[in-house]
C-alpha positions in Angstrom: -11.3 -20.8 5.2 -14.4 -19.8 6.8 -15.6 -21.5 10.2 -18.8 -23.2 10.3 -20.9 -21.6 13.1 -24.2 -21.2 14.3 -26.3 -19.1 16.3 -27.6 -20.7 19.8 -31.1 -19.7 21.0 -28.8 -17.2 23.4 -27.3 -15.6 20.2 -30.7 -14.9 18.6 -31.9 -13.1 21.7 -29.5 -10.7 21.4 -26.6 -12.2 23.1 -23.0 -12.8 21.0 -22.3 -16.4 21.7 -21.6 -18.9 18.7 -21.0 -22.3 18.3 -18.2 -23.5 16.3 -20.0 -26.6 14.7 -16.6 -28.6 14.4 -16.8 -29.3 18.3 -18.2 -32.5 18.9 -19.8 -32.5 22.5 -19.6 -35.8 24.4 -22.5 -37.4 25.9 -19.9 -37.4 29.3 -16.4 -36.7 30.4 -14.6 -39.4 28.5 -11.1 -40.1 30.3 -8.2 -41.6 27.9 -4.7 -42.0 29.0 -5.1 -40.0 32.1 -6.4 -36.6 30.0 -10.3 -35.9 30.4 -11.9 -35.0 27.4 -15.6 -33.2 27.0 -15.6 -32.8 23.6 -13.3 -33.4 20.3 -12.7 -30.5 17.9 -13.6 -32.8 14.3 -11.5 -30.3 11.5 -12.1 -31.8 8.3 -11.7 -29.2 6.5 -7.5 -29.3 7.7 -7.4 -32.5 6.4 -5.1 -32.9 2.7 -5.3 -35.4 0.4 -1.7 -36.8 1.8 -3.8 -37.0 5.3 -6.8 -39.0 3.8 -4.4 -41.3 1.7 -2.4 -42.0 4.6 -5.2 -43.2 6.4 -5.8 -45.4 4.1 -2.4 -46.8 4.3 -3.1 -47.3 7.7 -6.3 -49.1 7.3 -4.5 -52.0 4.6 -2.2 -52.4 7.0 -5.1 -52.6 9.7 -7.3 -55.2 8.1 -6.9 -58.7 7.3 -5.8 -59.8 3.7 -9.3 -61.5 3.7 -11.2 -58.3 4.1 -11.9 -56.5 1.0 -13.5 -52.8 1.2 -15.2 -51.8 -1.9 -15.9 -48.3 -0.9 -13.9 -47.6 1.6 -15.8 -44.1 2.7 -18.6 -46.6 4.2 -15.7 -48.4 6.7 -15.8 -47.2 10.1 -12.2 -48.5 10.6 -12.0 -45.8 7.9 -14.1 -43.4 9.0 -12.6 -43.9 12.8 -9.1 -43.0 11.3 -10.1 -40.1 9.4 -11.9 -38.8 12.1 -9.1 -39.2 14.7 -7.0 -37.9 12.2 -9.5 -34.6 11.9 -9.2 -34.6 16.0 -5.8 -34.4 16.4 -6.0 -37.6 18.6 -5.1 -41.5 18.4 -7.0 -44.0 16.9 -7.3 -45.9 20.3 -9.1 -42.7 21.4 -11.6 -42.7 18.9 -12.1 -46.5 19.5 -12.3 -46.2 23.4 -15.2 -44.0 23.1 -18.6 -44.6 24.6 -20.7 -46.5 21.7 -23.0 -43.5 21.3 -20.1 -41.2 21.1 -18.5 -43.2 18.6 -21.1 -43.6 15.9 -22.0 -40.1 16.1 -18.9 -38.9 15.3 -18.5 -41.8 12.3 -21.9 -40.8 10.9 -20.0 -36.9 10.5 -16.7 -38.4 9.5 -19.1 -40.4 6.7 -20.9 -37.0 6.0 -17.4 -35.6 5.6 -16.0 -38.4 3.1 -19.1 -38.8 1.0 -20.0 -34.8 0.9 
């Protein structure tokens, strides 16, 4: 399985550094349960089928028997579990995050689902 990385302006002047494009940066030092985070590594690609369906699971149990989701790649409780799932961190993590911080990482999770 290949890692997706990219050449910084460094690394095209000659220089050897890469950036593994997995690592979500955040906007700040984020602090959650007493552990200071700077940035989340987001590994879809680890994710099985078992992984996706269980976050599913988790979601039904999650949501009201009111609420009805159609398609459920365009949920960002959804989205919010896979992408917690794809950090290797709690939902309540993903959900404590700075708005900004948040939707960015949704909006890859959603690239990620509907990709």
């Amino acid at each position: 399985m290949s890692e997706n990385k990219t050449k910084t302006p460094a690394a095209e002047a000659g220089q050897t550094e890469t950036v593994d494009e997995r690592v979500y940066k955040l906007s700040r030092p984020f602090t959650f349960e007493g552990t200071e985070y700077t940035e989340l590594l987001l590994d879809f690609d680890s994710l099985t089928g078992g992984d996706l369906l269980s976050c599913e699971g988790q979601m039904n149990a999650m949501s009201s028997g009111n609420e009805v989701v159609p398609v459920k790649q365009i949920s960002q409780t959804y989205q919010a579990l896979v992408a917690a799932r794809a950090a290797k961190v709690p939902m309540d993590l993903i959900k404590a995050l700075p708005g900004k911080d948040f939707s960015k990482i949704l909006v890859r999770s959603q690239n990620f689902l509907l990709g």
